[in-house]
C-alpha angles and dihedrals in degrees: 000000000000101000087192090069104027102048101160111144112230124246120259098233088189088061087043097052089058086061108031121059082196116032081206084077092058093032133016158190132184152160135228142170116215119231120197146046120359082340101064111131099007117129119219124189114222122209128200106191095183101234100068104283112129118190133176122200113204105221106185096036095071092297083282122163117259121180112017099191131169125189084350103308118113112221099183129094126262131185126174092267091095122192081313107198105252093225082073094053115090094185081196106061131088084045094307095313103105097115079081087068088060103023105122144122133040093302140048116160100206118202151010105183096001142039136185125013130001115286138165113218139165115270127237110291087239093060104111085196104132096233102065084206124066128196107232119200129220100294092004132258105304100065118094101020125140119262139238099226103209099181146310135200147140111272098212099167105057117094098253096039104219135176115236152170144177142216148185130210129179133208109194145149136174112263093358093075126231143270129192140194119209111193129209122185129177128182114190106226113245094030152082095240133118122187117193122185123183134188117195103193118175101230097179128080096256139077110262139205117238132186131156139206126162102201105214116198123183123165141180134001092030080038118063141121082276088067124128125203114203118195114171115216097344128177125211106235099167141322124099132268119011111315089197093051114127104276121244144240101272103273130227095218106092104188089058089038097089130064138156144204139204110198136170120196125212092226132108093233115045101230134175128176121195110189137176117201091194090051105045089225136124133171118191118195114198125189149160108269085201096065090031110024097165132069126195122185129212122203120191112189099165131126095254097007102061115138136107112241115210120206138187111194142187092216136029102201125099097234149034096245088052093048085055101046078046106054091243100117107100124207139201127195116204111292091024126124141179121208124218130186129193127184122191120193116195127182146157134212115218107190083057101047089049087057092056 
């Protein structure tokens, strides 16, 4: 973890103990399982940092990242979707568009053979699946999927004491091999500060496709027409109009509300802040250009649908084809696995938002 960026002290757990009976009451880690509507059945993982840093971790929505919350405001982005159960999501539906039916919180991991819009390609000429063309969904097959939840726990003895759990999801299907994502967070107690480390190891007998996108949403109050994008060093690849211009009151006009950005940064360590004087509020995303060397940004300025969507990725070009013809594709043969990590810094200001 850059300790440039993510500069939190750590608590002193000696000096807690002399006032908690429990150290749960100061830092905490728990799981739920969600009961009603679209949510019924799925577990959610809630984590107390202890300095007011709330976090949940969808299990069985692809081990993705729900409420991001400091000092009690949430600063992630919410539609009425909900944690919807993904055996109710058909990602194919709505002509491929159906991740738009689950896509919510601060987290989707979009992948893991396919990112961006719908598309059909041929297949790797290893696949011994009978049709040689797949249909691949928004964001590809991987997103969304149950996972496996291996532990959680506190870690109270290491130097610097952190909350953490891991998961396990698996894209698979007969014929066509297998590809699976083991997560790893971590959330440094004390602090404003998220660590996420993922493996993608092909696990079947065939070469595999692989392309990754986290797909990043925060919305108001860290979002408003007072937020600043900071982009070191980027480099407009492709997307209309300036992906760094002062953001604007939520429209009311829908069709002009949406635009994205693919960008790439000449820097060693991909970085973007988004931060909200009024607010007081500021969230910094951190990430290796050499595993994601692309960055696209989402911004959402309608009235409903207002948010900035931040988004490490492992191509740059809309399409498959294009990823190809650019030496973006990325391919793994059976055993082989590619490593990502992704650091978030959140923190609020309270003399400004006092001021507010």
């Amino acid at each position: 973890m850059s300790v440039g960026v993510f500069p939190h002290a750590a608590p002193d757990l000696t000096q807690l103990r002399k006032s908690y009976a429990d150290l749960a009451a100061y830092a905490d880690i728990r799981l739920v399982t969600l009961s009603d509507g679209t949510e019924r059945g799925v577990r959610v993982l809630e984590l107390r940092a202890g300095g007011g840093l709330e976090l949940e971790v969808i299990v069985d929505r692809g081990f993705d990242l729900g409420r991001l919350a400091i000092n009690g405001v949430t600063v992630s982005w919410h539609c009425p979707n909900g944690y919807r159960a993904p055996w109710l999501l058909d990602s194919s539906s709505d002509r491929g568009q159906g991740f738009l039916r689950a896509n919510n919180g601060f987290l989707s991991t979009c992948g893991l053979d396919h990112i961006r819009q719908p598309e059909t390609d041929t297949l790797v000429d290893q696949s011994c699946y009978p049709d040689k063309e797949m249909d691949y969904p928004l964001h590809g097959h991987g997103a969304h999927q149950p996972a496996r939840l291996i532990s959680y726990g506190v870690e109270e003895e290491a130097a610097h004491p952190y909350l953490w759990c891991e998961g396990e999801i698996v894209q698979t299907m007969q014929f066509n091999g297998t590809l699976k994502l083991r997560r790893r967070i971590e959330v440094p107690l004390g602090g404003g500060d998220i660590s996420i480390h993922d493996r993608v190891v092909n696990r079947g007998p065939t070469v595999m496709s692989h392309m990754m996108l986290y797909h990043f949403n925060i919305g108001h109050p860290l979002v408003s027409d007072k937020s600043r994008i900071d982009l070191p060093n980027a480099q407009h690849v492709w997307g209309e109009g300036d992906p760094l211009a002062p953001y604007p009151e939520p429209q009311a006009e829908q069709n002009s509300a949406l635009s994205v950005f693919a960008i790439d940064q000449d820097v060693t360590s991909g970085i973007c802040t988004v931060s909200n004087p009024a607010s007081g509020l500021e969230l910094a995303l951190e990430f290796d250009r050499e595993a994601l060397p692309f960055f696209q940004l989402l911004r959402m300025t309608g009235q409903g649908t207002y948010g900035i969507g931040l988004e490490p990725c492992t191509a740059a070009s809309r399409s498959r084809s294009g990823a190809r013809a650019a030496n973006e594709m990325l391919y793994l043969k059976p055993g082989e696995d590619r490593t990502y990590t992704i650091n978030i810094s959140l923190k609020a200001n309270p003399l400004t938002q006092s001021e507010t």
